[in-house]
LOPATOR-516649 format. One line per 5 residues: number of its first residue (from 1); their letters; for each residue x, y, z of N, C-alpha, C. Coordinates in Angstrom, 3 decimals, decimal comma. Example, Ala and Ser with C-alpha at 12.3 -4.5 7.8 and 13.67 -1.06 7.14 Angstrom:
2
1> AS> 13,190/-5,690/7,800/12,300/-4,500/7,800/13,200/-3,300/7,800; 12,850/-2,250/7,080/13,670/-1,060/7,140/12,900/0,030/7,870
***
This chain:
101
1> XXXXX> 3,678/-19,289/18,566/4,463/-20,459/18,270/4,173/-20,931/16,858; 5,253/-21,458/16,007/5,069/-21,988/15,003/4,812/-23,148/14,517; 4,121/-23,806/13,723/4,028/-25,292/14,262/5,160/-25,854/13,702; 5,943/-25,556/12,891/7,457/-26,345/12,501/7,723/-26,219/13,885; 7,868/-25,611/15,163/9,254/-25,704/15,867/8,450/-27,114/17,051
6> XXXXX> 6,787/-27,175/16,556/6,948/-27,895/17,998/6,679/-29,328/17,253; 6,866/-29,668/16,296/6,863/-31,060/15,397/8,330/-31,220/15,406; 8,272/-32,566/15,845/9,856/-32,972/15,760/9,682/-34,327/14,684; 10,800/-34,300/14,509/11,173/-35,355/13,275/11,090/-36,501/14,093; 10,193/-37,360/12,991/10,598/-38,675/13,632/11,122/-39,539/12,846
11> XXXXX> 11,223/-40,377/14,061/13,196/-41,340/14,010/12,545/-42,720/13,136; 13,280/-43,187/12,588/13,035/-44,569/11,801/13,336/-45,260/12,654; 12,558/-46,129/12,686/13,066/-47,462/13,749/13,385/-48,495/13,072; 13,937/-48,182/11,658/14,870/-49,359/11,500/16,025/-48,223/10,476; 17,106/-48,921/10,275/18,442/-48,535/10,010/18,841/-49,364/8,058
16> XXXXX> 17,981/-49,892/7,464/18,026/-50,642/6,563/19,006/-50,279/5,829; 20,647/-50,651/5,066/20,819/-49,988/3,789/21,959/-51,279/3,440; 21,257/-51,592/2,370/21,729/-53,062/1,647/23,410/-52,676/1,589; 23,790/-54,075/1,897/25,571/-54,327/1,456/25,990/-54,282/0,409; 26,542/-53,319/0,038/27,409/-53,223/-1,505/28,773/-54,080/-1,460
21> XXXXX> 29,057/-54,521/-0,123/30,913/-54,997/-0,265/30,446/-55,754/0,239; 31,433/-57,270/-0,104/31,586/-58,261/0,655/32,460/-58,285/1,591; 32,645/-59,167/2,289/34,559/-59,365/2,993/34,886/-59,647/1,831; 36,823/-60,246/2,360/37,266/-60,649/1,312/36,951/-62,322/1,656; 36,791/-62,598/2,393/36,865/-63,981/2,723/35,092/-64,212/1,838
26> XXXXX> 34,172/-63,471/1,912/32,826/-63,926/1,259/33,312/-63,753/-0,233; 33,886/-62,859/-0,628/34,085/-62,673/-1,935/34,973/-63,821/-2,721; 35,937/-64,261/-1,732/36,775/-65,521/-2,468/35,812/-66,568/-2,456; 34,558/-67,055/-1,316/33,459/-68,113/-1,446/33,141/-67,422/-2,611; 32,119/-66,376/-3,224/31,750/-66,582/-4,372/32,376/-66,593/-5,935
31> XXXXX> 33,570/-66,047/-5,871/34,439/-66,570/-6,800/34,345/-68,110/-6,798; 34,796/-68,787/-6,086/34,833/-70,029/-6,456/33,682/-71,131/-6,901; 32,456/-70,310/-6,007/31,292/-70,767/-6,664/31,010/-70,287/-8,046; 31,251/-69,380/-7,949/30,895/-69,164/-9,401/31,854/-69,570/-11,003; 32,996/-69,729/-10,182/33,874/-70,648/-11,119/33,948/-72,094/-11,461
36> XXXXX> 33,038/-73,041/-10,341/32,731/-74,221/-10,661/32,241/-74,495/-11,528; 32,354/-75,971/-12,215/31,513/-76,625/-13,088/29,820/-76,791/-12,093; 29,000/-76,152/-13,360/27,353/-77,087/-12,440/26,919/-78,454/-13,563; 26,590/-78,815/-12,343/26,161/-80,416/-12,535/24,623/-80,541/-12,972; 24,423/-80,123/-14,499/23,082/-80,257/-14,792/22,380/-81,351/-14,544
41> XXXXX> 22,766/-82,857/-13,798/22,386/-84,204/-14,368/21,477/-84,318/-13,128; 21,552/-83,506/-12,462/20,717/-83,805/-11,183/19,084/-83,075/-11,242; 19,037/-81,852/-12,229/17,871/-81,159/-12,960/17,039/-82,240/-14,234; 17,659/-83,229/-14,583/16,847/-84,242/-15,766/15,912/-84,818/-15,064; 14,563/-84,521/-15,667/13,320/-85,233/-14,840/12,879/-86,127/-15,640
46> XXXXX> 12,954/-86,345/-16,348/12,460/-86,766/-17,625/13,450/-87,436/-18,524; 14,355/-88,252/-17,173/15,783/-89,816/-18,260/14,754/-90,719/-18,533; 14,980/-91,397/-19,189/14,699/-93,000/-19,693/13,821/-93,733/-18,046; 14,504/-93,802/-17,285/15,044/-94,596/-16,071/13,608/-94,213/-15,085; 13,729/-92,958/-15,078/12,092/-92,110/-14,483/11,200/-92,096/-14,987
51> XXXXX> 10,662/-91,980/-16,699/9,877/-92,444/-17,465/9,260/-93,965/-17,397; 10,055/-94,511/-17,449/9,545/-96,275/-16,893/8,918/-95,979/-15,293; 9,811/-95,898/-14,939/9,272/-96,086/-12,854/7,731/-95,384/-12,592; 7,363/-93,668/-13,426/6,407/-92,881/-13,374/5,277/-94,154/-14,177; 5,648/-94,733/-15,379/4,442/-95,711/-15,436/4,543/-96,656/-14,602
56> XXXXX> 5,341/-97,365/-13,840/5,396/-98,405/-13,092/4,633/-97,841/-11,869; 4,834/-96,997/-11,484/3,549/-96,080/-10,347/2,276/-95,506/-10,742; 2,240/-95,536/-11,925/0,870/-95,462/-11,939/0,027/-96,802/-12,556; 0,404/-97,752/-12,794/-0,041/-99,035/-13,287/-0,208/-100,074/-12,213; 1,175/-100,286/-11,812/1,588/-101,114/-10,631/2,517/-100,428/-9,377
61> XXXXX> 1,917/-99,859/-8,992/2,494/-98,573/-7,461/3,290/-99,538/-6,799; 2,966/-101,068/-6,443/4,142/-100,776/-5,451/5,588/-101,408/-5,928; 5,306/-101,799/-7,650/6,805/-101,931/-8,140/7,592/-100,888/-8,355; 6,330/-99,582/-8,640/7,064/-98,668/-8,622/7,765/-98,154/-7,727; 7,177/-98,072/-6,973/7,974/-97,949/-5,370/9,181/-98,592/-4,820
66> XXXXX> 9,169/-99,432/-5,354/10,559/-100,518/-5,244/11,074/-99,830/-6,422; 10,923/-99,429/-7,191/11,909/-98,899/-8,504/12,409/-97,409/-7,849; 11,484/-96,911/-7,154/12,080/-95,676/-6,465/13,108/-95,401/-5,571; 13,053/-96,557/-4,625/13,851/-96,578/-3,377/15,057/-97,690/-4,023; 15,169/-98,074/-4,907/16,423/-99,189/-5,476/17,315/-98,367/-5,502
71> XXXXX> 19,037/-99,171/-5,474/19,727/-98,396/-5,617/20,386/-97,855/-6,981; 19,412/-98,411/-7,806/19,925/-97,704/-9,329/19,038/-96,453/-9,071; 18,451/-95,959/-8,498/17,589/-95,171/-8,797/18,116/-94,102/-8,809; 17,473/-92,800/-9,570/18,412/-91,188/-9,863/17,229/-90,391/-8,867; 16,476/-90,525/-8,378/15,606/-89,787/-7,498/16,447/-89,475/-6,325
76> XXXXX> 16,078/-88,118/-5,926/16,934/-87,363/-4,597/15,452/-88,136/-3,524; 16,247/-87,590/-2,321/16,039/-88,224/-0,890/14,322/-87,515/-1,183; 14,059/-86,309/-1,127/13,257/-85,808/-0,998/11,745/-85,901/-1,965; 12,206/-86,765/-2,646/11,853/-86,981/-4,151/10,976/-88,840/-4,156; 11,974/-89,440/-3,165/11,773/-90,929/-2,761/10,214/-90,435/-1,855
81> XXXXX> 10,618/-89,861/-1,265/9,685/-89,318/0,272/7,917/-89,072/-0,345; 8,402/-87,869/-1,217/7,050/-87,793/-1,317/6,466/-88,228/-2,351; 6,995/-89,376/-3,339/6,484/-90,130/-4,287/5,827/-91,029/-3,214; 6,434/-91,484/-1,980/6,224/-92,957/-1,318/4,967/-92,609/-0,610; 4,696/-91,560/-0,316/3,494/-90,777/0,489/2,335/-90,476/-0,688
86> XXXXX> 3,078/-90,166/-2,193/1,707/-89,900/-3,177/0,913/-91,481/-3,719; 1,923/-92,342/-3,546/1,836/-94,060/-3,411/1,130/-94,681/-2,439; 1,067/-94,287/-1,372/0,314/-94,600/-0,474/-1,153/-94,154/-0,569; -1,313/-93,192/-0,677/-2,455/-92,413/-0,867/-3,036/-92,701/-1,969; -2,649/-92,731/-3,039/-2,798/-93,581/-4,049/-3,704/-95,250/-3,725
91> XXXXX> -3,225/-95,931/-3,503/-3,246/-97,341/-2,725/-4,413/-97,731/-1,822; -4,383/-96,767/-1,032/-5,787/-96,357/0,019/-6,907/-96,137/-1,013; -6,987/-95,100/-1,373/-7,829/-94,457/-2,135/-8,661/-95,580/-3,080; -7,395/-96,689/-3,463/-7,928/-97,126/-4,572/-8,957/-98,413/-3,810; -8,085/-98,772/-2,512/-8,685/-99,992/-1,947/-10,133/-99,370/-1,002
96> XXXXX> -10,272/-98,314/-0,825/-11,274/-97,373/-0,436/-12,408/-97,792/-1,170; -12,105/-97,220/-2,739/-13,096/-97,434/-3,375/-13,285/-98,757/-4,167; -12,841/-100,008/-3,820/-12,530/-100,741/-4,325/-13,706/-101,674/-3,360; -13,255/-101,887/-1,781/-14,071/-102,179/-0,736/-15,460/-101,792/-0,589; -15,329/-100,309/-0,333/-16,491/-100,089/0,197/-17,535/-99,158/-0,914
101> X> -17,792/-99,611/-2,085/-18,929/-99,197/-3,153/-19,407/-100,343/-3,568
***
């Protein structure tokens, strides 16, 4: 016996081979995405408006905090959240060591 005949091939157990085509229905979604205007104004970290509030949180946290959650404010939802959580912690920390040394 030869040993090629009693080795058998083995099978891939997965089938992987990337999509070259879209539908047409995915292909008209990315046409149009990609033909939109993008809205750089939502990427500015660093307006006027956030520059003040970032010292107002680190001087006086909880005006800043009220400058965060106001409704002039340009901060996204996610952005309010975990400033209000780095504010807190902040706050503790300070009355931590403020109290008990």
């Amino acid at each position: 016996m030869s040993s090629k005949s009693t080795k058998a091939k083995k099978k891939k157990w997965y089938n992987w081979k990337p999509k070259r085509e879209f539908s047409e229905r995915n292909q008209k979604l990315i046409d149009e995405l990609n033909a939109a205007p993008r809205d750089y104004s939502m990427m500015e970290v660093f307006t006027k408006w956030r520059l003040i509030t970032y010292v107002w949180v680190i001087f006086l946290p909880p005006y800043g905090l009220y400058r965060i959650w106001s409704k002039e404010s340009t901060f996204r939802r996610s952005e309010k959240w975990t400033w209000t959580f780095m504010i807190i912690c902040y706050i503790v920390y300070f009355l931590k060591l403020v109290l008990f040394s």
